[in-house]
C-alpha positions in Angstrom: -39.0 17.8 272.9 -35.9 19.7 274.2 -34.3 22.2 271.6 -31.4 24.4 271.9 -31.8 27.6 270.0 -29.1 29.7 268.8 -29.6 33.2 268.1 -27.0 36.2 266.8 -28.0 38.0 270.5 -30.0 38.0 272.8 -32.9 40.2 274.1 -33.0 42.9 271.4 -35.6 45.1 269.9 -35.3 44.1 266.4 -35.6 40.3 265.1 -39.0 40.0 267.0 -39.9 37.8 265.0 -37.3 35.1 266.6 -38.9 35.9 270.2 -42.0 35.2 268.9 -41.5 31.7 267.0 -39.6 31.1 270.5 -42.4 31.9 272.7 -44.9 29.8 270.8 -42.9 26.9 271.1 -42.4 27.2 274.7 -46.4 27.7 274.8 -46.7 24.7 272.5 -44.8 22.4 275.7 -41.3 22.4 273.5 -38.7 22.5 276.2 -36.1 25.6 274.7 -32.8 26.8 275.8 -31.7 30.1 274.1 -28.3 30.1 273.2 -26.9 33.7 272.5 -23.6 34.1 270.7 -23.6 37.6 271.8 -24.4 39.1 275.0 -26.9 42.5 274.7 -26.5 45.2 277.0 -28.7 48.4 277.5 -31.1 49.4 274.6 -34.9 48.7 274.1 -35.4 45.6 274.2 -38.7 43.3 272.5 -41.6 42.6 275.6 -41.5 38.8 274.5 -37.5 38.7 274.5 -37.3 40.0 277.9 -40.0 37.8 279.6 -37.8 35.0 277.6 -34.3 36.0 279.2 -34.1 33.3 282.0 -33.9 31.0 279.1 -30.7 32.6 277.7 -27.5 31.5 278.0 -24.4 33.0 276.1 -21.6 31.2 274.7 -19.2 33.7 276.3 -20.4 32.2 279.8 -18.6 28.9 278.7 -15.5 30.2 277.8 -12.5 28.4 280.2 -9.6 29.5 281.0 -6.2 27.6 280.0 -4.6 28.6 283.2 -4.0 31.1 285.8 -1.3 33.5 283.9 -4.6 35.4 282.1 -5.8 37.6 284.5 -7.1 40.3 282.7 -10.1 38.2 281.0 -13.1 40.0 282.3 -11.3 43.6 281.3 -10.5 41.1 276.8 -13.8 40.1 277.0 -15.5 43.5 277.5 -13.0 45.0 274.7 -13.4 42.2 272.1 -15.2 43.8 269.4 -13.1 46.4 269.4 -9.5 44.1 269.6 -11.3 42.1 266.6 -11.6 45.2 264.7 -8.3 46.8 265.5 -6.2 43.5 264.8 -7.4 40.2 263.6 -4.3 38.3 264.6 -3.8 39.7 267.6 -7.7 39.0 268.4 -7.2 35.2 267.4 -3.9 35.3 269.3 -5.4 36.3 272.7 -8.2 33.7 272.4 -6.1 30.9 271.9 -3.7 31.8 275.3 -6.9 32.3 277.3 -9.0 29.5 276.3 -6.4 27.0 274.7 -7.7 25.0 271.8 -8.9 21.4 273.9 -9.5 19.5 270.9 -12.3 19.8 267.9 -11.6 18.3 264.5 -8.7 20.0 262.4 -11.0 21.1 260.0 -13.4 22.8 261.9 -10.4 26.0 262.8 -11.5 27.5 259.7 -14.4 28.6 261.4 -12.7 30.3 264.3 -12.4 33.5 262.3 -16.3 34.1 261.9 -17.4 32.7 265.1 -14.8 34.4 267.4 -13.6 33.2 271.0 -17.0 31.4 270.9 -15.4 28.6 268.7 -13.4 27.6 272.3 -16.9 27.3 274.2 -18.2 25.0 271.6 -16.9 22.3 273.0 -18.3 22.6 276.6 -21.3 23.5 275.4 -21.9 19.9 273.0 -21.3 18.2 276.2 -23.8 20.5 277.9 -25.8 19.6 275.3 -25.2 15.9 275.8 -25.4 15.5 279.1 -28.8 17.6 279.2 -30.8 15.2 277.1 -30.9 17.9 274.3 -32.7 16.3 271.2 -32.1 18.8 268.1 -30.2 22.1 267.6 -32.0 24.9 265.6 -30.2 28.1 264.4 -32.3 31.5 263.6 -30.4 32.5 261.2 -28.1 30.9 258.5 -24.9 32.8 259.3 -23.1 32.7 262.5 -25.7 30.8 264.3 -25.9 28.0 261.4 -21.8 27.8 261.8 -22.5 27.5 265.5 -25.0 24.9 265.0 -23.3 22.7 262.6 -20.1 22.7 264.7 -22.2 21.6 267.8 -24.1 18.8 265.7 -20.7 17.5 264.8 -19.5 17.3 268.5 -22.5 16.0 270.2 -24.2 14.6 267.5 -27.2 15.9 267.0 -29.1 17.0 264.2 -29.1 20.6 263.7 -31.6 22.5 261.3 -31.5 26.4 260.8 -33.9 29.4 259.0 -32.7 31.5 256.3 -34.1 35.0 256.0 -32.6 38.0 254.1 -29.0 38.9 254.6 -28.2 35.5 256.6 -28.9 34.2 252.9 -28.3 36.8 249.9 -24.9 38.4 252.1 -23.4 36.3 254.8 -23.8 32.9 254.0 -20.5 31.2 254.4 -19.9 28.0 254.2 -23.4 27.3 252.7 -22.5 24.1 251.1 -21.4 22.3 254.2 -24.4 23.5 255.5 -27.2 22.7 253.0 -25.4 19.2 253.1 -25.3 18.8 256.6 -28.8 20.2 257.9 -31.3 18.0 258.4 -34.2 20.7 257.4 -33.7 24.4 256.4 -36.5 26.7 256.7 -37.5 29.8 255.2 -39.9 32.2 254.8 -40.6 32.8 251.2 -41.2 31.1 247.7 -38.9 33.4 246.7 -36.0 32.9 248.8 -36.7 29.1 248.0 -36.3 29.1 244.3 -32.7 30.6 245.1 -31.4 28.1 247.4 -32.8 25.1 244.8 -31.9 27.1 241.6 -28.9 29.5 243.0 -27.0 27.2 245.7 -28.5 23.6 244.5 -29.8 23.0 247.5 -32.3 19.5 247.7 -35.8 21.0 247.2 -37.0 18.2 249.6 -34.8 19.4 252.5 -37.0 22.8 252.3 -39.8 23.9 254.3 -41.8 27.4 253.8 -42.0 28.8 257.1 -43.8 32.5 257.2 -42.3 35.3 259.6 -43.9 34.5 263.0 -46.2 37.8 264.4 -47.2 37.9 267.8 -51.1 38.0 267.7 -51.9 38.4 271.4 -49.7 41.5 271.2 -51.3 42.9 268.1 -55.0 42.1 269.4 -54.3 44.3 272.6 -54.3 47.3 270.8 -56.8 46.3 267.8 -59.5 48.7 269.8 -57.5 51.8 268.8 -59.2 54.5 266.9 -57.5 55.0 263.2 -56.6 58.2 262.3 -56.4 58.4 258.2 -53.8 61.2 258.4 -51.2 59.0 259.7 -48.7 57.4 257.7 -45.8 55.1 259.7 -42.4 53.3 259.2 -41.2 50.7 261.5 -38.3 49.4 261.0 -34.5 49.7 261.4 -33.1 53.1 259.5 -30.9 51.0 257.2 -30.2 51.4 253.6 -32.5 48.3 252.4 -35.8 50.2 254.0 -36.0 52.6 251.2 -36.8 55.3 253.9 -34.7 57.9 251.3 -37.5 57.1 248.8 -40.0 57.3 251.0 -39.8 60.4 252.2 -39.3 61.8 248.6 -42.7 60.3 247.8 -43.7 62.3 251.2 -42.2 65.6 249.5 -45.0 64.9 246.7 -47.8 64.6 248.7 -46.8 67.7 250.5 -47.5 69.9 247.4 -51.2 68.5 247.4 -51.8 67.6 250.8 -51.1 69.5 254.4 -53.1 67.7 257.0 -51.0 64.6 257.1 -47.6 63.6 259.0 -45.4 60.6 258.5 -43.9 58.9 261.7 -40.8 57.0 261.4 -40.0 54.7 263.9 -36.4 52.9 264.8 -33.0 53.8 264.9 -30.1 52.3 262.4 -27.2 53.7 260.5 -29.1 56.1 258.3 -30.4 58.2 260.6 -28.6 61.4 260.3 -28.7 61.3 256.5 -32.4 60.9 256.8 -33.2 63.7 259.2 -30.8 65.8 256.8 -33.2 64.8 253.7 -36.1 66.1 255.4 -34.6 69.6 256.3 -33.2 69.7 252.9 -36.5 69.2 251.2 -38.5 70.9 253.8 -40.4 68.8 255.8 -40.2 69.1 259.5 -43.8 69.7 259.8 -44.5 66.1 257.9 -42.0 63.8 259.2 -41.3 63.0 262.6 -38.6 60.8 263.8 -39.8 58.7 266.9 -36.7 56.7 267.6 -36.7 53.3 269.3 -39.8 52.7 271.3 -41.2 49.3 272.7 -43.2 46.7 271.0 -46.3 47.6 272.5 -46.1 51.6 271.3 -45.0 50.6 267.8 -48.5 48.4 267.8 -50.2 51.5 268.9 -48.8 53.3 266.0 -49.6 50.8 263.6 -53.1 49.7 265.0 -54.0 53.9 264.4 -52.4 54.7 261.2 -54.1 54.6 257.9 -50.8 53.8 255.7 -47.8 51.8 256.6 -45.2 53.5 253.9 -42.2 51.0 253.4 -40.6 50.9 250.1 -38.1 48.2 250.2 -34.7 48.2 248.1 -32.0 46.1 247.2 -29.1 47.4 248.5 -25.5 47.3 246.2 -24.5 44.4 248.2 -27.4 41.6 247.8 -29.5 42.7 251.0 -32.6 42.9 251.2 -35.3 43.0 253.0 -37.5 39.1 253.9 -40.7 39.6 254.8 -41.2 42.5 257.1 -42.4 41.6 260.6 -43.9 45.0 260.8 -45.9 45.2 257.7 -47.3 41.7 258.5 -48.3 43.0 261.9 -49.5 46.2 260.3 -51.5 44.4 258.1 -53.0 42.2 260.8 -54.0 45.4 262.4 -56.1 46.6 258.9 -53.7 49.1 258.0 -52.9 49.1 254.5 -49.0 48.9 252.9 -47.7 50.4 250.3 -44.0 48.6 249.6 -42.2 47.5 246.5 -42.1 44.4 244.7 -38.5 43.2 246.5 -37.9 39.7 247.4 -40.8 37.8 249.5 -43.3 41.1 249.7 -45.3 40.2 246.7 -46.5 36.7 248.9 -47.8 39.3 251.6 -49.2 42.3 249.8 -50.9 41.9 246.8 -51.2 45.1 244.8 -54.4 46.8 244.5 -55.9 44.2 246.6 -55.0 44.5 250.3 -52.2 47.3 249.6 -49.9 48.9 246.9 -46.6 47.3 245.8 -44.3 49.8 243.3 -41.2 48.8 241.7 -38.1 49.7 243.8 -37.0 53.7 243.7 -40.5 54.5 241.9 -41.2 58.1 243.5 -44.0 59.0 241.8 -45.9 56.0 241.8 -45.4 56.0 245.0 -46.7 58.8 246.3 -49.6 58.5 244.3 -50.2 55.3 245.6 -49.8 57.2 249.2 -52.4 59.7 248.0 -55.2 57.2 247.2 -55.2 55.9 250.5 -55.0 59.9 252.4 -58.3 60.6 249.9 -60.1 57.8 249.8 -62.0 56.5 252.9 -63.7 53.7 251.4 -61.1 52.0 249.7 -58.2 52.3 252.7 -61.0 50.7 255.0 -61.8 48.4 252.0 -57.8 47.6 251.8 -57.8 47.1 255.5 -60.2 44.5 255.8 -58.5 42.3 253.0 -55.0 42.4 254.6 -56.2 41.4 257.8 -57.9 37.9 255.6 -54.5 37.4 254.4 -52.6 37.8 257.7 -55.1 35.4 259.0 -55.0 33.4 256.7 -51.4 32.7 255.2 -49.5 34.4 258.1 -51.1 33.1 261.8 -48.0 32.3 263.8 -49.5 28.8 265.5 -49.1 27.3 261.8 -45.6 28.6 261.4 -44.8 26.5 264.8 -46.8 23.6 263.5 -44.0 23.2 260.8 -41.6 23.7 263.2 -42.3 20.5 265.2 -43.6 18.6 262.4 -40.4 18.9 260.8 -38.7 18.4 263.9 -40.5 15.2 264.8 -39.7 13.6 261.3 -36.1 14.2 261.7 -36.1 12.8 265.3 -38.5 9.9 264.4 -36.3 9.0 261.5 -33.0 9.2 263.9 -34.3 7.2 266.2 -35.7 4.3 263.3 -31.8 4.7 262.4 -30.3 4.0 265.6 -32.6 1.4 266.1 -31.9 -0.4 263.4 -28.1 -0.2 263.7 -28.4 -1.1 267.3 -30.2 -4.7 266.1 -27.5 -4.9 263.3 -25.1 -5.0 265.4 -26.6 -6.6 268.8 -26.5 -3.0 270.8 -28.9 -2.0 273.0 -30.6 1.5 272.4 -28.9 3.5 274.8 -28.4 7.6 273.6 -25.0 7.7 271.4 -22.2 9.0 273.1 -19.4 11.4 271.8 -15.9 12.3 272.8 -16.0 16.2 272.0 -12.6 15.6 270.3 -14.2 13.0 268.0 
């Protein structure tokens, strides 16, 4: 099976959950081309994403010039984020004198304005796409990559299929119509996020599959032989307003008044971060909260595998986002290290509350902390707590199952296609040969 995968950008740090699903397909035998709308540069980047990279190719790479009067491409391209932001029309402007507009149906321009000077490499890369016996196109996520997807299934005609997580669902979902109508499977990763595509967008329940956040065991089990230390409390994640990290370390300010032996590290970097360092002078804390920064995928493990409390008390933010399912809490988790969180979209199907962790309502301090306090004083019950999320990892959450729905949906799609073209081709006295399509058409 040959798959072209289209991702937002490619390596990165964060999203490891789309490196992973990738490299258990590639260790399943699936055949997989990356395809990166974006290109990455500098940064941290994700072990798995980087040993993936000769996989990757970006869209940007396909872009053709119309002729030889644009000389200054190299010099746009660098600076096209910040022509986009600047001026819209002058950025749409520019990309239609480099890379000329070959064809496409008319109705597929309104999706130049999302997707960028990509929408000219489309083109070139459906007949890439043709020509290299590609069978299906998946798309990570349901925004950009879903547009990018559904375009290419229209040129080369193939069937296309993407995920739906968090904000690629509840915030940027344009288009979502077209593309609930024209996928041939959507996958996601929670009950929850299912019941609003059926009940919210009136998507087909049958076009659905439940597909869990992918973890990379071998990664976690490398460090599994780490000692815990039960006076360690960590955040992974990105410092972005749907973390709750504000709560958090309000709930921290609490156990401070009772408790002085522990600290709580916060790993990542995001948009926050200066407003969250601020909170903890304000209130005090700089002996109790350390900021790490961005580290690699094999120290946040460490960190994980050794700390007695993952603290990560997801919110809603005033715009829809939200938070899925956490990669890190199911990785934390898998490592018996016990999470206390909120009850905010698909969380509730990972932890469940008193059992294998704590789950508060969203902006709860004080429950919170006192949820934070149980675990610091009680031995018995954080090992206790442990043990029981690493069952439910292993049971609900092993990554080689998530893959298994993968290709089983994949190879109903392509088994029904081929019944299709079969079919028509004795209809109509044709042999079997693959379909071929004019890009334009």
């Amino acid at each position: 099976m040959k798959i072209a995968f289209i991702t937002n950008s490619f390596p990165v740090l964060y999203n490891s959950f789309t490196a992973n699903e990738i490299a258990q397909l590639v260790q399943r035998g699936i055949d997989v081309s990356i395809l990166s709308l974006r290109r990455r540069a500098g940064g941290v980047s994700n072990e798995v994403s980087l040993a993936l990279s000769n996989r990757a190719l970006y869209l940007a790479d396909f872009l053709k010039k119309r002729d030889g009067r644009i000389r200054i491409r190299k010099t746009l391209l660098l600076a096209e984020g910040r022509i986009r932001r600047l001026s819209p029309w002058l950025y749409d402007r520019l990309g239609q004198m480099m890379f000329g507009i070959k064809g496409g149906k008319p109705e597929d321009k309104q999706y130049r304005s999302l997707l960028g000077w990509n929408w000219h490499a489309l083109e070139e890369v459906a007949s890439l796409l043709r020509r290299g016996g590609y069978e299906l196109i998946h798309a990570g996520f349901g925004n950009r990559p879903a547009e990018a997807a559904m375009i290419l299934s229209r040129l080369s005609g193939l069937p296309f299929t993407f995920e739906a997580h968090a904000y690629d669902l509840f915030v940027d979902f344009p288009f979502a119509e077209q593309k609930l109508a024209e996928a041939a499977s959507i996958f996601t990763i929670s009950h929850y996020n299912s019941s609003y595509l059926v009940e919210e967008l009136g998507c087909r329940p049958e076009k659905i599959a439940l597909m869990r956040v992918t973890f990379n065991r071998e990664h976690c089990d490398r460090v599994t032989h780490i000692q815990k230390d039960p006076n360690l409390i960590v955040a992974v994640c990105r410092l972005h307003p749907i973390k709750g990290l504000g709560d958090a370390i309000e709930a921290i300010s609490l156990v401070a008044r009772t408790n002085k032996q522990f600290r709580f590290v916060i790993v990542g970097t995001g948009p926050l971060e200066a407003e969250l360092k601020a909170k903890v002078r304000t209130l005090g804390l700089e002996k109790y909260v350390i900021f790490q920064g961005s580290v690699g995928n094999e120290k946040a493990l460490e960190l994980m595998a050794s700390a007695g409390i993952l603290l990560l008390p997801s919110v809603i933010a005033p715009d829809g986002d939200r938070d899925g399912i956490p990669t890190s809490m199911i990785e934390a988790m898998y490592l018996r290290t016990p999470v206390v969180s909120t009850r905010v979209s698909g969380i509730p199907e990972l932890v469940d509350d008193g059992v294998n962790g704590f789950l508060t309502e969203p902006g709860d301090i004080e429950k919170m902390a006192d949820c934070v306090r149980q675990l610091l004083n009680d031995n018995d019950l954080r090992s206790s707590m442990g043990a029981k999320a690493r069952d439910k990892v292993e049971r609900d959450f092993y990554e080689q199952d998530t893959v298994d729905i993968l290709m089983g949906q994949w190879r109903k799609i392509l088994g029904s296609a081929q019944k299709a073209h079969k079919a028509g081709s004795l209809e109509t006295g044709l042999t079997s040969a693959p379909l071929k399509m004019k890009a334009s058409e």
